[in-house]
C-alpha positions as CSV (number, residue, x, y, z in Angstrom):
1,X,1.3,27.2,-17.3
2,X,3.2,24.4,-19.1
3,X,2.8,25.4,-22.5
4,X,3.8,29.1,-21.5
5,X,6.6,28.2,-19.9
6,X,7.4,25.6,-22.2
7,X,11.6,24.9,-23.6
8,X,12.7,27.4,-20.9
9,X,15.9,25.8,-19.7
10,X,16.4,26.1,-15.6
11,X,12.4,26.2,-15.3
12,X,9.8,23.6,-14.4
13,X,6.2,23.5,-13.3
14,X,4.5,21.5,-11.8
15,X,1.6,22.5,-8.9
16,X,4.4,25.6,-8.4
17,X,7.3,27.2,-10.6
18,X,10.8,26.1,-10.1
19,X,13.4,28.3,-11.3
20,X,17.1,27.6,-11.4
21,X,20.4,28.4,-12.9
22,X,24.3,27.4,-12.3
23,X,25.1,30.8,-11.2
24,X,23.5,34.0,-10.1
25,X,23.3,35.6,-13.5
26,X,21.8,32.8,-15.7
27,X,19.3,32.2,-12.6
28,X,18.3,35.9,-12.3
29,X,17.9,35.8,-16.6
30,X,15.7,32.6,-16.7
31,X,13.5,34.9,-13.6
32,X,13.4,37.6,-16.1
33,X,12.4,35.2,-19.0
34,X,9.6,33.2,-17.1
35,X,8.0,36.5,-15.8
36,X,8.5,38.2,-19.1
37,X,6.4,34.6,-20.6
38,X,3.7,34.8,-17.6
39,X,3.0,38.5,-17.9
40,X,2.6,38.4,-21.9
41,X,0.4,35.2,-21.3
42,X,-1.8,37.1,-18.8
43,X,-1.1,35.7,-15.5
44,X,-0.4,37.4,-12.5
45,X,1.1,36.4,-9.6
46,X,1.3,36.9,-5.5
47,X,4.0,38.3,-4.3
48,X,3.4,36.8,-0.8
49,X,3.4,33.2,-2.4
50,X,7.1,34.2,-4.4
51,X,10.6,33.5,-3.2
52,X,13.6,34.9,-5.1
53,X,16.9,33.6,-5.1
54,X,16.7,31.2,-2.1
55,X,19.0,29.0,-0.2
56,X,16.8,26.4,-0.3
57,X,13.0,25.3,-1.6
58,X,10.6,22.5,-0.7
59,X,9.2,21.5,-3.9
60,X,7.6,18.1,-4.3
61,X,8.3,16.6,-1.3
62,X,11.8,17.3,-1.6
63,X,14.1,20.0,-0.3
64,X,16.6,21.3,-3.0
65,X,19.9,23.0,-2.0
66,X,23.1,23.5,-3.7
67,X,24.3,20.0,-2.5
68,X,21.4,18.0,-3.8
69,X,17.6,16.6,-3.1
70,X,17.3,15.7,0.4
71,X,13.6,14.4,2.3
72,X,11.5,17.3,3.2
73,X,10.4,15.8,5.9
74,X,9.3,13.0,8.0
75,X,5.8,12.3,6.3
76,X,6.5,9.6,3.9
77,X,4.2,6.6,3.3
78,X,5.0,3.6,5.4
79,X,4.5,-0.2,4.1
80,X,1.5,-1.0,6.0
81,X,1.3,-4.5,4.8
82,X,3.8,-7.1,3.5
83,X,3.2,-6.6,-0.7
84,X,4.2,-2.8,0.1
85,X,7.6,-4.0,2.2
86,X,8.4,-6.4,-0.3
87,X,7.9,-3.3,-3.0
88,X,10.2,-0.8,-0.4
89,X,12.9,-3.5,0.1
90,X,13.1,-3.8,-3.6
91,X,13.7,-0.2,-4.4
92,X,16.7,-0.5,-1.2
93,X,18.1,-3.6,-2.7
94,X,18.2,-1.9,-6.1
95,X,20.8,0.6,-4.8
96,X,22.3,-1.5,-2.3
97,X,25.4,-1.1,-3.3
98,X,26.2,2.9,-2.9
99,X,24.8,2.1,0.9
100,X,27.5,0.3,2.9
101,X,25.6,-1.5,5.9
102,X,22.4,-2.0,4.7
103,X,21.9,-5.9,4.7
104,X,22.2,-6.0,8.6
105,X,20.1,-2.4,9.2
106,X,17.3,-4.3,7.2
107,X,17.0,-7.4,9.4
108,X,14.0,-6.6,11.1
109,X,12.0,-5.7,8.3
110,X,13.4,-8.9,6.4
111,X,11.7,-10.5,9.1
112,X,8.0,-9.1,8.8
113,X,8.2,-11.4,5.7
114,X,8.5,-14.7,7.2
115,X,5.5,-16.8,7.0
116,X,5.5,-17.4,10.8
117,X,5.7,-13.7,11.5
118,X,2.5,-11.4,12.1
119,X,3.1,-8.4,10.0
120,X,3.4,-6.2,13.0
121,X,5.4,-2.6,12.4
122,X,6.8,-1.4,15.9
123,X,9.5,1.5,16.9
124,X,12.5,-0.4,15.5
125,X,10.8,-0.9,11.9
126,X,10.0,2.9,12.2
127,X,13.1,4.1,13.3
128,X,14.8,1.6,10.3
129,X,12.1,2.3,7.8
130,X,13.3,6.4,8.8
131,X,17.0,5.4,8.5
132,X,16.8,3.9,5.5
133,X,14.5,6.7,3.7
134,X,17.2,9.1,4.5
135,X,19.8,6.7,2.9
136,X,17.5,7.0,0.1
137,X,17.4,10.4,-0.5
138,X,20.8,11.5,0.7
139,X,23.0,14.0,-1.2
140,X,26.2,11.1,-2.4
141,X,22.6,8.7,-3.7
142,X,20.2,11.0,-5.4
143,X,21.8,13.5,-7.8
144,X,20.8,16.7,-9.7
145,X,19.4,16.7,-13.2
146,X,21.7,17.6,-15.7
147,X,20.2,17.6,-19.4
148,X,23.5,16.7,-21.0
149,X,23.9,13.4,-19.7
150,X,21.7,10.3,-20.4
151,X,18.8,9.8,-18.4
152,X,17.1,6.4,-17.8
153,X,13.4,6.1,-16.5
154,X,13.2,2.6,-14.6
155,X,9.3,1.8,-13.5
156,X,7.3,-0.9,-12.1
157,X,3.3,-1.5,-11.1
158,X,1.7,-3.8,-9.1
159,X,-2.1,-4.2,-8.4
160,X,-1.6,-1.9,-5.2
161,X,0.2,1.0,-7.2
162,X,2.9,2.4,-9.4
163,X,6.2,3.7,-9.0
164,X,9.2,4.8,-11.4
165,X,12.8,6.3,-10.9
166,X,14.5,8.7,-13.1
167,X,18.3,8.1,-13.0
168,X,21.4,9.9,-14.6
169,X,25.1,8.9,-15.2
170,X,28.0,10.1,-12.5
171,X,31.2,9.0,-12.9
172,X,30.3,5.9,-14.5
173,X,28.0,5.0,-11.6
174,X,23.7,5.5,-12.6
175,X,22.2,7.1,-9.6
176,X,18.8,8.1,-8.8
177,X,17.7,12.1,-9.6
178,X,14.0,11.3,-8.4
179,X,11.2,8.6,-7.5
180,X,7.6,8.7,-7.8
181,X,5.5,6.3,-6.4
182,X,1.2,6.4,-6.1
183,X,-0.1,3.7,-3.9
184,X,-3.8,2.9,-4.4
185,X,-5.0,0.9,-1.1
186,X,-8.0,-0.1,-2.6
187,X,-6.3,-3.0,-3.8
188,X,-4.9,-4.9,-0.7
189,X,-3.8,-8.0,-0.8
């Protein structure tokens, strides 16, 4: 699939096909080309697994709209022990400044990493951990991909894991378009 579908702009694969465009007409052309490239490769496809022209998709754990990338839902790995807090705190802190508030909303799960604290996650670190995710992945933090603007891949691994984040220029300010993260819990600390 991804050397058939190779260089056409407003498509990506990965698991499914994404297809976009910045209006109707170039979105309904870049259908026309990918189907044109599957059916001359010799795939076929299900109709009952398609979806043309949508509002909205859920593609890799995300839900794209017009506006922007937003959570797909509330299934996101939690830090189940401190290395992984420390490793969520850093990602927060790293865009701490685009959201206002955050130093006091983060209090409680500052303080899972005192020494004289038993790591112990309860309702109120849920209910942060939640609030925070969503600041995360809200529509004025995580912007769309645009290929004529620089793009900067930041990425970091630990003996637990890796995780990167693909950022692009708006109005002078780099925010995030993406992040990947694979946690391996063999390796607890």
């Amino acid at each position: 699939m991804d050397s058939v579908l190779q260089g056409i702009p407003g498509s990506s694969v990965y698991l499914d096909i994404l297809i976009t465009g910045s209006n109707e007409q170039e979105h309904l052309k870049t259908i026309d080309t990918v189907l044109s490239c599957l059916t001359e490769a010799g795939f076929r496809l299900k109709k009952a697994k398609c979806s043309f022209l949508p509002d909205e998709v859920v593609f890799l754990g995300h839900r794209v709209d017009a506006t922007g990338l937003h959570p797909a839902g509330p299934d996101a790995h939690k830090p189940t022990y401190v290395t992984e807090l420390r490793s969520y705190l850093d990602i927060l802190n790293h865009y701490a400044r685009y959201m206002p508030g955050l130093s006091g909303m983060l209090m409680l799960l500052h303080k899972l990493l005192q020494n004289s604290v038993k790591y112990k996650w309860c309702d109120e670190q849920e209910q942060t951990f939640h609030k925070t995710k969503t600041l995360l992945t809200s529509p004025r933090l995580v912007i769309h991909f645009d290929p004529q603007k620089p793009l900067v891949l930041t990425y970091d691994s630990s003996n637990y894991g890796c995780g990167a984040s693909s950022s692009s220029s708006l109005n002078g300010r780099w925010l995030p378009k993406a992040y990947h993260m694979l946690l391996t819990h063999a390796f607890k600390s």
